[in-house]
N, C-alpha and C positions, 0 to 999 in steps of 0.2 A: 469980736466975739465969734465963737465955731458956733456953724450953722448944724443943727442937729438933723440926722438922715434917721430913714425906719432903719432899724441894728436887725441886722441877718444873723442866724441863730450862729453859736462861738461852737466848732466842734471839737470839744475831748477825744483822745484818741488815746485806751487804756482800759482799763478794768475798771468797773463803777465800783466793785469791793475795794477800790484803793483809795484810800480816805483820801490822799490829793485829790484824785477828780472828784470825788465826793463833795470836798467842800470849797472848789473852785467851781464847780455846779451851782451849789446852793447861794454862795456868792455874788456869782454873776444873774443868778435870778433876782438878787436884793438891787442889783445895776439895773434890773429892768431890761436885761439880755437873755435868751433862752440859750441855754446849753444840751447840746443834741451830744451824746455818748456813742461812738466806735467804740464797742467791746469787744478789743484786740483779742484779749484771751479766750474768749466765747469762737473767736474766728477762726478758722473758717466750719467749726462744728454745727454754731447757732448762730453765728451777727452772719449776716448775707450782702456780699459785697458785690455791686457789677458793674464795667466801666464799659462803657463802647467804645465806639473809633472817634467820637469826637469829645476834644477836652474838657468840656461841662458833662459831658456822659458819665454822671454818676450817681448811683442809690447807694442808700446804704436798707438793709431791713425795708426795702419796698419803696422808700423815701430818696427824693430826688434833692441830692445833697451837693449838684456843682460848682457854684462856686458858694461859700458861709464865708461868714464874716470875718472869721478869723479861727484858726487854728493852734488848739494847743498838745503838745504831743507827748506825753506822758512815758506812754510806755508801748511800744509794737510785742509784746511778747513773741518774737520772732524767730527763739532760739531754745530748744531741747531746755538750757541752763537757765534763761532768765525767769526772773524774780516773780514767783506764782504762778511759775508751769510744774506740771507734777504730771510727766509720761515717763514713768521708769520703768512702768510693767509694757508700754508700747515699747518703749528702747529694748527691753528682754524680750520679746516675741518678735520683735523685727524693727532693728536699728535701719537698717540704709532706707526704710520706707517712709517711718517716721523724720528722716532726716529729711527726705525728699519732700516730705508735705511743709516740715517747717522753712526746706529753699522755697518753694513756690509759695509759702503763705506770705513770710517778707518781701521776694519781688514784689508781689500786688501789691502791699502797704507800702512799699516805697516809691511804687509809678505812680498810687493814688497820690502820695505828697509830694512826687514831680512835678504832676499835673497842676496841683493847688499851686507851686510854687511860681509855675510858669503863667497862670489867670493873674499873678502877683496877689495871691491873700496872705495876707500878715501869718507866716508859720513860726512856734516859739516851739522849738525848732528844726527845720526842716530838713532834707536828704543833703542840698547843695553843702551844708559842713561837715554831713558824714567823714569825708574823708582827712578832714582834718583833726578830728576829736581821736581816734589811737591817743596812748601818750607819748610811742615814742616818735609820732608825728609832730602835735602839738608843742609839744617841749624845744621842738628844734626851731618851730616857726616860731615861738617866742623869742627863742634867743637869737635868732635870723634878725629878727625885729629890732634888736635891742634891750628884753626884757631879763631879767636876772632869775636865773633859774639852776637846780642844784647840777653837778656835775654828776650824769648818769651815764651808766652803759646798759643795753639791754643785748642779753647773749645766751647762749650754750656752750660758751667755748672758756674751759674750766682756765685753763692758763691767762686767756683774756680778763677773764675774774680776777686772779693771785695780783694778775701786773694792774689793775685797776684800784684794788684792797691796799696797796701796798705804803705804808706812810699816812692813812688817813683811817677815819672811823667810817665806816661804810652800811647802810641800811638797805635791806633787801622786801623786797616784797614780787606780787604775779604781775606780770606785763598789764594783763586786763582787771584786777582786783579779785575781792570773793575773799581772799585772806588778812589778817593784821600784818602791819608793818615789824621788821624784827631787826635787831642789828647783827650783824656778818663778827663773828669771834673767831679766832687762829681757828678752834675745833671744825666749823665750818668750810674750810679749803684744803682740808683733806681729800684725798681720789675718790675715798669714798661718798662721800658729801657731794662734793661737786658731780660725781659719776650721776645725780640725780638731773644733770642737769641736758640727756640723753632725750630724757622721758620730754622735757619743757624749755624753751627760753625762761629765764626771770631777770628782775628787775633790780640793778643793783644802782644805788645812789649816795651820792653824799651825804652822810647824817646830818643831819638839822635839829641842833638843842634846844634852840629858842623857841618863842612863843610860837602858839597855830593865830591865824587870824582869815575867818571866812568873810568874803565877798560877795555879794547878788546884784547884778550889773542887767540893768532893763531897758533895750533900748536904747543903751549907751549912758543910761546912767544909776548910778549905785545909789541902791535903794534901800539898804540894811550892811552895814560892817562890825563884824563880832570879833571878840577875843575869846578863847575857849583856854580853859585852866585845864591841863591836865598833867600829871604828875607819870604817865605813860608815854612810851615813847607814840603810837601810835592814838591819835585822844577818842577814835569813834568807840564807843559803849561806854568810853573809860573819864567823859567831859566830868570835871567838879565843879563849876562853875563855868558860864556864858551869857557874856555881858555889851552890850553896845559900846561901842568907841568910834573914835572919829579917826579919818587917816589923814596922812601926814599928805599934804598937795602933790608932792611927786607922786607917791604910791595911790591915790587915787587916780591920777593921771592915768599910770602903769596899768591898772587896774579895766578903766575904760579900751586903754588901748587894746589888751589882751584879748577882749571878747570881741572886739572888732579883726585884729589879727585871725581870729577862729571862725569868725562870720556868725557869732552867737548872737540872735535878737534877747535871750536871755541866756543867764547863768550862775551859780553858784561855783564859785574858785575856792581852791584853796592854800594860803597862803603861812610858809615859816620862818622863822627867823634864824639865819645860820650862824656860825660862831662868828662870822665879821660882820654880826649887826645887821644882814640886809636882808630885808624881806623876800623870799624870791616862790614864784608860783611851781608847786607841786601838781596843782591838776584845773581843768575849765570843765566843768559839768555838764552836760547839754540839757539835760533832763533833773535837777536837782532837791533831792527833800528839803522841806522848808518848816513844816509845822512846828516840829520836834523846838528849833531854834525861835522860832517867833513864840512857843509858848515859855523856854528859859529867861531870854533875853529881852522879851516886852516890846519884840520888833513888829512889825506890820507887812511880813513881803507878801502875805497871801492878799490883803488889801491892795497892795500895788499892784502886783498880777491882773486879779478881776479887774481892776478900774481898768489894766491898760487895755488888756483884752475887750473889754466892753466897749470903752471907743476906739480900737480898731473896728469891731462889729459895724461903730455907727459911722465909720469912716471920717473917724477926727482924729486929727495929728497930734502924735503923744506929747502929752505934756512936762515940761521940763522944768525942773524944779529948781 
C-alpha cells in the first residue's frame, strides 16, 4: 500500500483563460491537491517571475515556488504567433523589440523548467524533449527507432518537390502547423507554385487515405485511443464522428514506445492508415487538447491527468493499469 505524503501544490504553466488549466485546476482541487497558475501570457507584463543563483530560487507573483509537486505545462506563450497572443499593433510600431522581449521572456520560462527538471519534479512536459518535438525531427527518430511513419520530405527546393511527387499521391501542409492539410495536384508543381516556396520550407508527405486514430500515452501508458470519422482529407474541425477503440497489441506497443523515443511523460499522437494497411504516426504532441475528445468519445483523459498529477504532487508512483 503507498504511503501517502502532504501533496505540494501542482503548477500550471499557461493562461487560466484556457479552459485546460481551467479545468485541470479545478480537478486537481477535487484530488485534494492545490493548483498554483503561471500566467505565461500575463508574463512578463503582470505574472512576476524571479530566479536567483540558487536552483530552488524561485517566486513566482511574490510566492516561493522552488521545488511543487509536480509540473504541468500547458502553454509558454513564448512567441509573437502562439495561441492567445495578440501583439500586432506592438509588431507595427516596433517589430525587433517586441521580438526581443518575447526571446528573453522564453529563455526565463525555459531555465525556470530546466531548473524544475534538474530538482527532478515530475514535468508533463519539460524543456529536455524540446529538441526532439520539430516534426522533421521526431519523424526521423521514429523511424531510426523502428516505428512506421509516412515517407516525408521537408524543403524549399522546387525540383526536390517534382522528383518527390513523382509516381505517388502526395499531401502537403506548414513544417510547424497553423494550416489544413491539402493534397499536391499536377496544377501545384508549376514554377509558379512552387516559386512560393522561396518565401517558406513546407511539408510534403505521403498521403494517407485510411482511418485517423488519436493516442494519449501517460507515463508510458495509454490512457484513451480514438477513431475519428472523417470524410476530409485533414479531420481537425471537419471530425463526424469519435469513438473509443482498442488497439491491436503491436500498435499499442508502437504507441508506448514512440512517447518514450521523444522523452514524453505525456502526449497526444496522431496516428493514419496508409494504403498498405499500416498505421504509421504523423505527429507526438507535447502539450495536447483533450476535452473536445473526452466530451465526443466518453473518454476520461482529463481524469487521468489530474489523478496522475496529483500523486506525483504526493510523491506516489504512477499507477499502472
Amino acid at each position: 500500500m503507498t504511503e501517502k505524503t502532504q501533496a505540494g501544490p501542482v503548477l500550471l504553466v499557461g493562461s487560466p483563460e484556457d479552459i485546460h488549466v481551467d479545468v485541470v485546476a479545478r480537478r486537481l482541487g477535487e484530488e485534494g491537491v492545490e493548483a498554483f497558475v503561471l500566467d505565461s501570457l500575463a508574463f512578463p507584463e503582470k505574472t512576476r517571475v524571479s530566479l536567483s543563483d540558487d536552483l530552488e530560487g524561485i517566486t513566482v507573483d511574490g510566492r516561493p515556488v522552488g521545488r511543487p509537486g509536480a509540473v504541468y505545462v500547458r502553454q509558454f506563450h513564448g512567441h509573437p504567433l502562439a495561441m492567445g497572443v495578440d501583439v500586432s499593433e506592438d509588431m507595427e510600431d516596433d517589430w525587433r523589440t517586441t521580438l526581443v522581449v518575447f526571446r528573453e521572456k522564453a529563455t526565463l520560462l525555459k531555465g525556470l523548467m530546466g531548473r524544475w527538471e534538474a530538482l527532478g519534479v515530475p514535468l508533463y512536459n519539460g524543456p529536455s524533449s524540446d529538441w526532439r518535438t520539430p516534426k522533421p525531427t521526431q519523424l526521423a527518430l521514429l523511424k531510426a527507432a523502428g516505428l512506421p511513419v509516412p515517407r516525408t520530405l521537408w524543403t524549399n527546393d522546387a525540383e526536390a518537390v517534382r522528383r518527390f511527387a513523382a509516381g505517388q499521391r502526395v499531401a502537403y501542409k506548414p513544417v510547424t502547423g497553423g494550416a489544413a492539410t491539402k493534397e499536391l495536384f499536377a496544377e501545384d508543381l508549376t514554377d509558379e507554385r512552387l516559386g512560393s516556396l522561396d518565401a517558406a520550407p513546407v511539408t510534403f508527405q505521403e498521403l494517407l487515405p485510411g482511418e485517423d486514430i488519436r493516442v494519449y500515452v501517460l507515463d508510458g501508458e495509454i490512457i484513451a485511443s480514438l477513431r475519428i470519422t472523417s470524410s476530409a482529407l485533414d479531420f481537425r474541425q471537419n471530425e463526424e464522428r469519435v469513438e473509443q477503440v482498442e488497439l491491436p497489441a503491436e500498435v499499442a506497443r508502437q504507441c508506448v514506445k514512440a512517447a518514450e523515443v521523444l522523452g514524453l511523460r505525456w502526449t497526444g499522437m496522431d496516428l493514419k492508415r496508409g494504403a498498405d494497411g499500416v498505421l504509421k504516426f504523423l505527429e507526438l504532441n507535447a502539450s495536447a487538447m483533450f476535452l473536445g475528445f473526452d466530451a465526443r468519445a466518453g473518454s476520461d483523459i482529463l481524469g487521468h491527468l489530474a489523478r496522475t498529477l496529483a500523486r506525483a504532487a504526493r510523491g506516489e508512483a504512477p499507477t499502472r493499469r
